[in-house]
C-alpha positions in Angstrom: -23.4 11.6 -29.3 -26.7 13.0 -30.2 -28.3 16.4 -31.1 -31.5 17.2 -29.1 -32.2 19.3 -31.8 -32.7 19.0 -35.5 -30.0 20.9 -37.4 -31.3 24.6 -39.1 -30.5 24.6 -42.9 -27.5 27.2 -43.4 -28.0 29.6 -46.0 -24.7 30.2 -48.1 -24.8 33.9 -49.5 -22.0 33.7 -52.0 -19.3 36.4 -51.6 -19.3 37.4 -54.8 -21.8 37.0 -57.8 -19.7 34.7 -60.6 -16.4 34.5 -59.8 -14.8 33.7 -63.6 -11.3 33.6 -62.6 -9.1 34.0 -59.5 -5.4 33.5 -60.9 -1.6 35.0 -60.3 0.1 35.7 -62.8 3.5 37.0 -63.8 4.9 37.6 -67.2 5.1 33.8 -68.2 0.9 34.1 -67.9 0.2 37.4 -69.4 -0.9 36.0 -73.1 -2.8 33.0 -71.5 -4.6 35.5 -69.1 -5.9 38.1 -71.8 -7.6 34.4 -73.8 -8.8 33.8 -70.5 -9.8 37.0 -69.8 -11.4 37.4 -72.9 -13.3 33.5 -73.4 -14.9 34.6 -69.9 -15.5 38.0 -70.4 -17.6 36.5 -73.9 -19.5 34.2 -71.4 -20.3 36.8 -69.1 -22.3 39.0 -72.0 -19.7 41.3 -73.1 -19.8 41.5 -77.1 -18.0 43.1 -80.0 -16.3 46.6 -79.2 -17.2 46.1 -75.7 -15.9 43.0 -75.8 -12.0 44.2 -77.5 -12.1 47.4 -75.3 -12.2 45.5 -71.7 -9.9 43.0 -72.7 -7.4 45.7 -73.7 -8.2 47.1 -70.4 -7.1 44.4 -69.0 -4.0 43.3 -70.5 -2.9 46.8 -69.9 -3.7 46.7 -66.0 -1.9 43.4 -66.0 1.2 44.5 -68.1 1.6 47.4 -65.6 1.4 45.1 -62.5 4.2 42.9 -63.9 6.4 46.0 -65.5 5.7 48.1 -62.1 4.6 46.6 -59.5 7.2 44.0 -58.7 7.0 41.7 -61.8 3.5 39.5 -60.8 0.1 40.3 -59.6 -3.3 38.9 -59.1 -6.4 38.9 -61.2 -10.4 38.6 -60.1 -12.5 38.6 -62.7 -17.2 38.5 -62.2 -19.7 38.9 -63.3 -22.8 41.2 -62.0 -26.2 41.2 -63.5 -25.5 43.5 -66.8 -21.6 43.9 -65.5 -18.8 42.4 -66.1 -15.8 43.1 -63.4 -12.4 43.0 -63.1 -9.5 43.5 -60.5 -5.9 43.3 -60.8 -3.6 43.7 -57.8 0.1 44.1 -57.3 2.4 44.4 -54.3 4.3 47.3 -55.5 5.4 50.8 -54.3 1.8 52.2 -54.9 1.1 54.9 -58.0 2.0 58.9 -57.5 -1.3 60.6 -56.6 -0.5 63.4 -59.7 -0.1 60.9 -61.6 -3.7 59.4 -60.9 -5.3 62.5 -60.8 -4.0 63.4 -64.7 -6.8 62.5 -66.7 -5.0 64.0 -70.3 -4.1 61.8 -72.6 -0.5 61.2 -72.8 0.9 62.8 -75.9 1.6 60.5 -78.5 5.1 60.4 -78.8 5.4 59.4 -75.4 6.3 55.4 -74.4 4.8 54.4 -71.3 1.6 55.9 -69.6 -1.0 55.0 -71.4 -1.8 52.1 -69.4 -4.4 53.4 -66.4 -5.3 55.8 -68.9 -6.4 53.5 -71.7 -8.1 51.3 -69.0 -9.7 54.7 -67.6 -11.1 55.6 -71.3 -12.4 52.2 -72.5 -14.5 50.8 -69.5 -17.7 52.2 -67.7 -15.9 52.9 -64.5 -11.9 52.4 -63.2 -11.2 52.7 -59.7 -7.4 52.8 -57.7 -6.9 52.1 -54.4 -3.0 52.5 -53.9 0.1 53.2 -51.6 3.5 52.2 -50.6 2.4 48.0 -49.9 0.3 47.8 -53.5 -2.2 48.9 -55.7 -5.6 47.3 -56.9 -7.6 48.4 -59.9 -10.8 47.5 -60.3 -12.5 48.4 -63.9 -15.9 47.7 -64.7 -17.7 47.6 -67.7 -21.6 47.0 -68.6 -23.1 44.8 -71.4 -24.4 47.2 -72.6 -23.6 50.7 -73.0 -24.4 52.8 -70.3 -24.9 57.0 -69.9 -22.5 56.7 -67.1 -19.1 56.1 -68.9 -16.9 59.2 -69.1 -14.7 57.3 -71.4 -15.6 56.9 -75.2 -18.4 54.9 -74.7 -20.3 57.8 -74.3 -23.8 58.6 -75.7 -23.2 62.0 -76.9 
């Protein structure tokens, strides 16, 4: 069998920019995740405060998954040029639209909630996608701080 025809080179655009880590994960991985999370996040750019407020951001997002949305999930973390990204999935019963829309800070004496809000406050940007098969949260945050953030990254 031969080709008449010389083969044209393929060109490969990559999906995504740096994929750092594809994993599952269920309770068993959460502390293994967070050093993961946290060695790539390093790589990627992301320093000091920046640094300790995304991977609290993300042990948060992945606690929730495992306490609420049916014990495991799935975490993507990249890299973008200046960004640093991260997704966190679960196949749960999806998150109360009041719920999502509260932006307050839960009061202090309260025990659970603070999760999607603590995410919310200490990245540049936190989106939801949700409903009744799962929810993803993606949260992104810069290398550098950015006038965007509506969090406490702020330049005031």
């Amino acid at each position: 069998m031969t080709n008449a025809e010389p083969r044209t080179p393929r060109t490969v655009v990559p999906i995504e920019h740096a994929l750092l880590i594809a994993d599952a994960f269920d309770q068993a991985k959460v502390t293994e995740l967070r050093h993961s999370v946290a060695d790539c996040a390093r790589a990627a750019g992301l320093r000091g405060e920046r640094l300790d407020d995304f991977v609290l951001a993300v042990n948060e997002l992945i606690t929730n998954a495992v306490r609420h949305g049916g014990g495991q999930g799935w975490l993507r973390l990249w890299g973008e040029p200046g960004l640093v990204l991260c997704e966190v999935s679960d196949h749960g019963r999806g998150i109360d639209t009041r719920r999502l829309d509260n932006r307050d800070r839960p009061a202090p004496e309260t025990a659970g909630g603070w999760g999607l809000w603590l995410a919310r406050e200490l990245t540049d940007v936190m989106e939801v996608e949700t409903g009744p098969a799962g929810t993803t949260v993606r949260i992104t945050t810069a290398s550098a701080p950015t006038e965007q953030h509506t969090g406490r990254h702020r330049s005031d």
